[in-house]
C-alpha positions as CSV (number, residue, x, y, z in Angstrom):
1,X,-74.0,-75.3,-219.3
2,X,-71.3,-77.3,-220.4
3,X,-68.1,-75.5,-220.1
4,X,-64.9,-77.2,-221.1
5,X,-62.5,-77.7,-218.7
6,X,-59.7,-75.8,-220.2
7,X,-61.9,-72.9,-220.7
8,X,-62.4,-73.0,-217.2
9,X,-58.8,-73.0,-216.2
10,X,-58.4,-70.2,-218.7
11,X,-60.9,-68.1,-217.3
12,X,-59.7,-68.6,-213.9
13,X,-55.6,-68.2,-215.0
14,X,-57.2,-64.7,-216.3
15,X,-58.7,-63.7,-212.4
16,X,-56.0,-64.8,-210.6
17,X,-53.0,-63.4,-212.6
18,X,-55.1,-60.5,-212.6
19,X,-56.2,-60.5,-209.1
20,X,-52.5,-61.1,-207.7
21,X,-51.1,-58.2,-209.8
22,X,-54.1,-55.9,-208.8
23,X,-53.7,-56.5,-205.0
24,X,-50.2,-55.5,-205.1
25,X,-50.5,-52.0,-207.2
26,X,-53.5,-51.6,-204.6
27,X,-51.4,-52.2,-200.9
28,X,-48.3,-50.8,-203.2
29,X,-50.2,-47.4,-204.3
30,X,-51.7,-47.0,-200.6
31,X,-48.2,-47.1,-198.6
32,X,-49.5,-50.4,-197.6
33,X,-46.9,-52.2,-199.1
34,X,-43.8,-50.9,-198.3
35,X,-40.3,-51.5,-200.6
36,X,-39.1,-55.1,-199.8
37,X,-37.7,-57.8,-201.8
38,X,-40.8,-60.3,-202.4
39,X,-44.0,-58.4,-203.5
40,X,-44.2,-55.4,-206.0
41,X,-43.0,-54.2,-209.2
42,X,-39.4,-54.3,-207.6
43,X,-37.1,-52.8,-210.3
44,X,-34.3,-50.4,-210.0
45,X,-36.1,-47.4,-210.8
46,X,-38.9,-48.3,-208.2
47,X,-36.9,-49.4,-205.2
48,X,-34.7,-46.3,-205.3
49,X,-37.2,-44.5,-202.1
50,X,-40.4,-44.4,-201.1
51,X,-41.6,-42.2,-203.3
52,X,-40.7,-43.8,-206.3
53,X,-42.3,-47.1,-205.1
54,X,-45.3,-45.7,-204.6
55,X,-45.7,-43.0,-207.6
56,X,-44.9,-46.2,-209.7
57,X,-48.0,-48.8,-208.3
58,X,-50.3,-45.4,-208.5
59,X,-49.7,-46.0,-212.2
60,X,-49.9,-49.3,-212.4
61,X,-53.0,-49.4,-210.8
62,X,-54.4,-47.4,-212.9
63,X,-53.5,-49.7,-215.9
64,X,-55.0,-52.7,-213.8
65,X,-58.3,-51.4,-213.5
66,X,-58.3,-50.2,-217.6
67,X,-57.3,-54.4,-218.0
68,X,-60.2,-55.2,-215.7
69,X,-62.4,-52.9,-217.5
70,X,-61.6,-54.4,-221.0
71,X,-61.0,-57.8,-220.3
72,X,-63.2,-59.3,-217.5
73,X,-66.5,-58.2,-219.4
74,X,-65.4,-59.6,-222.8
75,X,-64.7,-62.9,-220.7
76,X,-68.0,-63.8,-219.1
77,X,-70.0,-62.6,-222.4
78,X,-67.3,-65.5,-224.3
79,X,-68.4,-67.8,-221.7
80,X,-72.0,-67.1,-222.1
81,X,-71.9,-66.8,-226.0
82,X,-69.3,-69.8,-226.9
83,X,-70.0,-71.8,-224.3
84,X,-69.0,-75.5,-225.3
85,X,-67.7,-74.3,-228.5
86,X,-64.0,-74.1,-229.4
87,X,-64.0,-71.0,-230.6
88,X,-64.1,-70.4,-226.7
89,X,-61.2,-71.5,-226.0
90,X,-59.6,-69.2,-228.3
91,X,-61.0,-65.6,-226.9
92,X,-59.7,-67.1,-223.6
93,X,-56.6,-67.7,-224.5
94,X,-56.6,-64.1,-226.7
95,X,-57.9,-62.3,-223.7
96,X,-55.1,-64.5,-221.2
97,X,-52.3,-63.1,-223.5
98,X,-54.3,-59.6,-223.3
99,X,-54.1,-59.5,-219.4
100,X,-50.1,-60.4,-219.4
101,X,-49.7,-57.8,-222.3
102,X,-51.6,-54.8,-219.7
103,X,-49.0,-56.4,-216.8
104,X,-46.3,-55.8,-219.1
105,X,-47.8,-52.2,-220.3
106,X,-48.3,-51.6,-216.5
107,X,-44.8,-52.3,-215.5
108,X,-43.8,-50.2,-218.0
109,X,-45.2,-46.8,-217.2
110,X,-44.8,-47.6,-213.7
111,X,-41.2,-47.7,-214.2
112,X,-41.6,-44.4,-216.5
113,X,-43.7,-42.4,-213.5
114,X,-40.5,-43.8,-211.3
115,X,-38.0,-42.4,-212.8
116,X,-40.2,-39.1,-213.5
117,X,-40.6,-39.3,-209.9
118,X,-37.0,-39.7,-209.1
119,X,-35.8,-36.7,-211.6
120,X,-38.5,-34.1,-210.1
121,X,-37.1,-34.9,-206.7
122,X,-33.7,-34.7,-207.7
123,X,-34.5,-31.2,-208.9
124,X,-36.0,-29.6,-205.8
């Protein structure tokens, strides 16, 4: 097997970005991660309680394992399929912009179930 170098950083940028973002919606979702300034998806409409912190990571984490699902498979069949080809390089870096595209996604409902959060607890 002769994987190129680059396809190999790829493949690894894709687990660890991945990975890191995973682990966090994980301890964030579980109370295991409590608000704080460093770790999280730490904007307004998250850091506001609690609650909010952790309604938000319980929907992130559900877009993180729908990235995993999607992107991890098509990765190792690339590898296995292109390997030593160019063309590999390409799905890697399709499938790198893919998994920043389901952070972004992620963020964004997380920030949505916040604020839904926030509203419903306002109300009662």
């Amino acid at each position: 097997m002769d994987i190129p170098i680059d396809a190999i950083f790829l493949f690894v940028g894709i687990l660890a970005i991945w990975s890191a973002f995973g682990i966090v919606c994980y301890l964030g979702s579980r109370s295991k991660l409590g608000r704080n300034a460093y770790a999280g998806i730490r904007l307004p409409s998250t850091m506001v309680n609690d609650s909010t912190w952790e309604t938000a990571h319980k929907e992130a984490m559900w877009h993180v394992k729908m990235s995993g699902i999607s992107i991890f498979p098509l990765a190792v069949v690339a590898v296995v399929a292109f390997n030593g080809s160019k063309v590999l390089i390409g799905i890697l870096a399709t499938l790198y912009a893919v998994c920043l595209t389901w952070i972004i996604v992620a963020t964004v409902m997380a920030t949505k179930a916040a604020k839904r959060a926030l509203s419903s607890a306002i109300q009662n």
